[in-house]
C-alpha positions as CSV (number, residue, x, y, z in Angstrom):
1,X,-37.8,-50.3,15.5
2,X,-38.6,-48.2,12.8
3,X,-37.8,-44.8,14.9
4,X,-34.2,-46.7,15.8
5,X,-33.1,-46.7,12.1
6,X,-34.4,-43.2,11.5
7,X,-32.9,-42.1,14.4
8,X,-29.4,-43.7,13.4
9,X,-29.3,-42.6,9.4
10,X,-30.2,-38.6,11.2
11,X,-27.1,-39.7,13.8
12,X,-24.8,-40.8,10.1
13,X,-25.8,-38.0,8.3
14,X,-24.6,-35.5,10.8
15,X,-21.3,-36.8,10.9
16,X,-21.1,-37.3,7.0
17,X,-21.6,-33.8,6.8
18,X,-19.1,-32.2,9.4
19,X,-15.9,-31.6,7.4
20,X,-18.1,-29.6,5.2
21,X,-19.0,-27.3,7.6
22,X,-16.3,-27.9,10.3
23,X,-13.7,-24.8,10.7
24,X,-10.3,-24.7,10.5
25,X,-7.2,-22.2,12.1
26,X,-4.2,-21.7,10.1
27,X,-1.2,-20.0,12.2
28,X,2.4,-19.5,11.8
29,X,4.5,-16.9,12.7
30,X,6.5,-14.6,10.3
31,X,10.9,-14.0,10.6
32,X,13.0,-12.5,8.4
33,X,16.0,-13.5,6.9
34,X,17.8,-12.9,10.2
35,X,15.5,-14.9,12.1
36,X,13.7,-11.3,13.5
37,X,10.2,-11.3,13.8
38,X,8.4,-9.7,11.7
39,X,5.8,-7.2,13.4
40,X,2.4,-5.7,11.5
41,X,2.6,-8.3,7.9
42,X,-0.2,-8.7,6.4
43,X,-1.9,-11.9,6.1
44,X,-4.6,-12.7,3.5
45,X,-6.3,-16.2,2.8
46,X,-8.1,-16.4,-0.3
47,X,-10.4,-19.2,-1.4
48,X,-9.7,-20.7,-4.7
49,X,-13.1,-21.9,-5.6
50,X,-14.4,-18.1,-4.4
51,X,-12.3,-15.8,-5.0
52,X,-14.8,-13.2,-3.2
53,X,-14.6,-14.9,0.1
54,X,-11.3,-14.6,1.6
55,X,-9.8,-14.1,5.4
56,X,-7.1,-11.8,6.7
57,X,-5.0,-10.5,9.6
58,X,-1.4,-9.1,10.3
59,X,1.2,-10.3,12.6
60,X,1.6,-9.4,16.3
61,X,5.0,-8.4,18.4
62,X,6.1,-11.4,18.5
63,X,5.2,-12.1,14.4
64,X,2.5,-14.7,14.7
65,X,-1.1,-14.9,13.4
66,X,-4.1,-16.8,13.1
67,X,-6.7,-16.8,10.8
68,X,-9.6,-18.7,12.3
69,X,-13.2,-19.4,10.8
70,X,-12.1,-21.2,7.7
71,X,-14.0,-24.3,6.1
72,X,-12.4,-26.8,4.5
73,X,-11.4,-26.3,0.7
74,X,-8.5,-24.8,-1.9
75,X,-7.0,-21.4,-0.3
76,X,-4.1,-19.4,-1.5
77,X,-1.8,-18.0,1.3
78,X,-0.3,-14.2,0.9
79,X,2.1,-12.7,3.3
80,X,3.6,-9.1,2.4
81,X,5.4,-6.1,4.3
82,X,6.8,-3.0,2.8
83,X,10.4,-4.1,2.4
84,X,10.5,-7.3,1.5
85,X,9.2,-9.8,-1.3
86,X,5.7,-11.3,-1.1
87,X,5.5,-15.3,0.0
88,X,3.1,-16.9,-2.2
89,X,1.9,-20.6,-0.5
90,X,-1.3,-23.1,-1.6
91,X,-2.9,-24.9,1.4
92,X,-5.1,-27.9,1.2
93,X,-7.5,-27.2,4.9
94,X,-9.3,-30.0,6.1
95,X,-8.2,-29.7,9.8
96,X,-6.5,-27.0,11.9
97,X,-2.4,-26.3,9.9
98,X,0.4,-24.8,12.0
99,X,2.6,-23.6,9.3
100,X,5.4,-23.0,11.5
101,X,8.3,-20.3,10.4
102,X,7.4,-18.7,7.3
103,X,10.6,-16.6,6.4
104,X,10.4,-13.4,4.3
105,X,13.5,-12.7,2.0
106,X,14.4,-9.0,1.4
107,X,13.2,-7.0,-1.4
108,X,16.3,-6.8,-3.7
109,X,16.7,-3.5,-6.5
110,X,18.5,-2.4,-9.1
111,X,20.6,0.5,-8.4
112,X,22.2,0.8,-11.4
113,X,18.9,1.7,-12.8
114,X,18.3,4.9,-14.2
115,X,16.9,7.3,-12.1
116,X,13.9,9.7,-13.0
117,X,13.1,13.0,-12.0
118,X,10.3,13.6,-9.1
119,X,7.6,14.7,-11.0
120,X,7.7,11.0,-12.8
121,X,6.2,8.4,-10.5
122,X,5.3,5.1,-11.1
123,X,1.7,4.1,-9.8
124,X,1.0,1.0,-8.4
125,X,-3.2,1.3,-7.1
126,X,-2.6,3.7,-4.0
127,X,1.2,3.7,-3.9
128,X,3.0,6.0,-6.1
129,X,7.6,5.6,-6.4
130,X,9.3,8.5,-6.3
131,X,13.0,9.0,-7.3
132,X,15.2,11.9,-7.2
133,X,17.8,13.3,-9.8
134,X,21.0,14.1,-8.3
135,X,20.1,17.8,-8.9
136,X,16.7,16.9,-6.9
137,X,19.2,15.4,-4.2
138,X,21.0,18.5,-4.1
139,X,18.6,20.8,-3.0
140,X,18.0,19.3,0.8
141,X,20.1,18.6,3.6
142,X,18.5,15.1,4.3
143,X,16.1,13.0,3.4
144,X,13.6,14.4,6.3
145,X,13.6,17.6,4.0
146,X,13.7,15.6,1.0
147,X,10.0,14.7,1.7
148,X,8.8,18.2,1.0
149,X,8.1,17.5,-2.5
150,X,5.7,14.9,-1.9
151,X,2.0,16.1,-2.9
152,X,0.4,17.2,0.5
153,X,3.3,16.5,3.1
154,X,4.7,19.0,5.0
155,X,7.5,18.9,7.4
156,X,8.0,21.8,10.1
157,X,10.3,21.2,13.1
158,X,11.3,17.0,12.8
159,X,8.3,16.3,12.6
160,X,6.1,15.2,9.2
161,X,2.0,15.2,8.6
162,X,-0.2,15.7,5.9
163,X,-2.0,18.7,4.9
164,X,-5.2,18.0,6.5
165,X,-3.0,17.5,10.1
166,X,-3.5,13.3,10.2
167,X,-0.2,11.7,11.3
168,X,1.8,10.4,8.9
169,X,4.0,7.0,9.3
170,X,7.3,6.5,8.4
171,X,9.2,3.2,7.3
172,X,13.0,2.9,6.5
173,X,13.4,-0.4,4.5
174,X,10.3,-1.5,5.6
175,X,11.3,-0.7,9.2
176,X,9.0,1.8,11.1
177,X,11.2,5.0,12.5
178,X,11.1,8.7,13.4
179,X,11.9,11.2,11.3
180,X,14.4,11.8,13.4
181,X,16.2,8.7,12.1
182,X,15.4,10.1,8.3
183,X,17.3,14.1,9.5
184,X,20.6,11.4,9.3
185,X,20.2,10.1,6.4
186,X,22.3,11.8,3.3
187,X,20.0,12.7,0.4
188,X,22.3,11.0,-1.5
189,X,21.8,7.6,-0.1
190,X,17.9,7.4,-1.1
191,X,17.2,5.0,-4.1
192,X,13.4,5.4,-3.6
193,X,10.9,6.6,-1.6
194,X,7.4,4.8,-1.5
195,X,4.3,7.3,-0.8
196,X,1.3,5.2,0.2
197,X,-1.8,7.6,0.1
198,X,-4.1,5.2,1.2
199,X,-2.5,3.1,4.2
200,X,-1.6,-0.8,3.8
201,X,-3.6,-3.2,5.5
202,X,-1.9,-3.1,8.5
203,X,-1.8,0.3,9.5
204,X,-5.5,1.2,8.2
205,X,-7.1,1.3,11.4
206,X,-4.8,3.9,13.0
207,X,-6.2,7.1,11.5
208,X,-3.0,7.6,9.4
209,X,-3.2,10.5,6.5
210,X,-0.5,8.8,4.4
211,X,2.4,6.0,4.9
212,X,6.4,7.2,3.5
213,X,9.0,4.2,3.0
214,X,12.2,5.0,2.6
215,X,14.4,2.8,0.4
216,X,17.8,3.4,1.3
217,X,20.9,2.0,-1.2
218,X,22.9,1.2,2.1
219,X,20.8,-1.1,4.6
């Protein structure tokens, strides 16, 4: 008799303690304003009770993810792609969440801002902002050959790379292209260009020397 109550307090224990160690998928799948999916996002759960432990992914072709392996607790949800604004979510896990559509709204900017010369950047951890002066804007025939001033990028032949010959990867808006797609583009019509040195999340497993986003005041 004795072994029959042991044997059913080990029996409710176990399934007391399952939700603390039970693990939970979140998934969702990333669109833009347009309803387009959003390919290569970066997505990043954080715990709020640790914020050393923390999961992460990016989006696929079709823009969905799925970040599996997580306990239940407090997490902070981060999306973000060069382009647009971060989205920003709390989640509550204490089963496996479909988040459904998460949309991702445009980056908007200023253009009426004043516009610094090259050699002033702003710095933000391994990206650095450049704008040009309309004099700057003057001395190339396109933005392809307006990327000549950045530190250790060269450009020979429509094609762009980094000093030390690693490919380099090139956004428009947020939008990976050629450079070919940058030889069309006026000089005139950049309002930034974004120089990643150190490659975001989503591309740092391709071997890249250096990420380029150009930030175009026409779309």
């Amino acid at each position: 008799m004795r072994r029959l109550k042991l044997i059913f307090l080990l029996l409710c224990s176990i399934v007391c303690t399952i939700p603390a160690w039970a693990q939970h998928t979140v998934k969702g799948v990333v669109k833009d304003s347009r309803e387009q999916s959003v390919t290569g996002a970066s997505v990043v759960i954080r715990s709020k009770t640790d914020s050393l432990y923390y999961k992460g992914g990016t989006t696929d072709g079709e823009g969905r993810f799925a970040i599996e392996g997580l306990k239940s607790g407090d997490y902070g949800l981060e999306i973000s792609f060069l382009g647009y604004s971060n989205h920003y979510q709390d989640l509550k896990l204490d089963k496996t969440t479909d988040l459904g559509i998460i949309h991702l709204q445009e980056s908007s900017m200023n253009l009426e801002e004043v516009v610094v010369t090259a050699s002033m950047v702003k710095r933000f951890a391994d990206k650095k902002e450049y704008k040009l002066t309309n004099v700057e804007k003057g001395q190339y025939s396109s933005a392809l050959s307006a990327l000549e001033f950045l530190p250790k990028i060269q450009v020979l032949d429509q094609s762009v790379s980094s000093v030390d010959g690693k490919a380099v990867k090139i956004l428009i808006n947020g939008v990976p292209s050629t450079p070919t797609d940058l030889s069309v583009i006026s000089p005139e019509n950049i309002a930034k260009i974004d120089y990643y040195t150190q490659p975001p999340i989503q591309y740092s497993n391709m071997g890249l020397g250096a990420v380029i986003n150009v930030v175009t005041k026409e779309k």
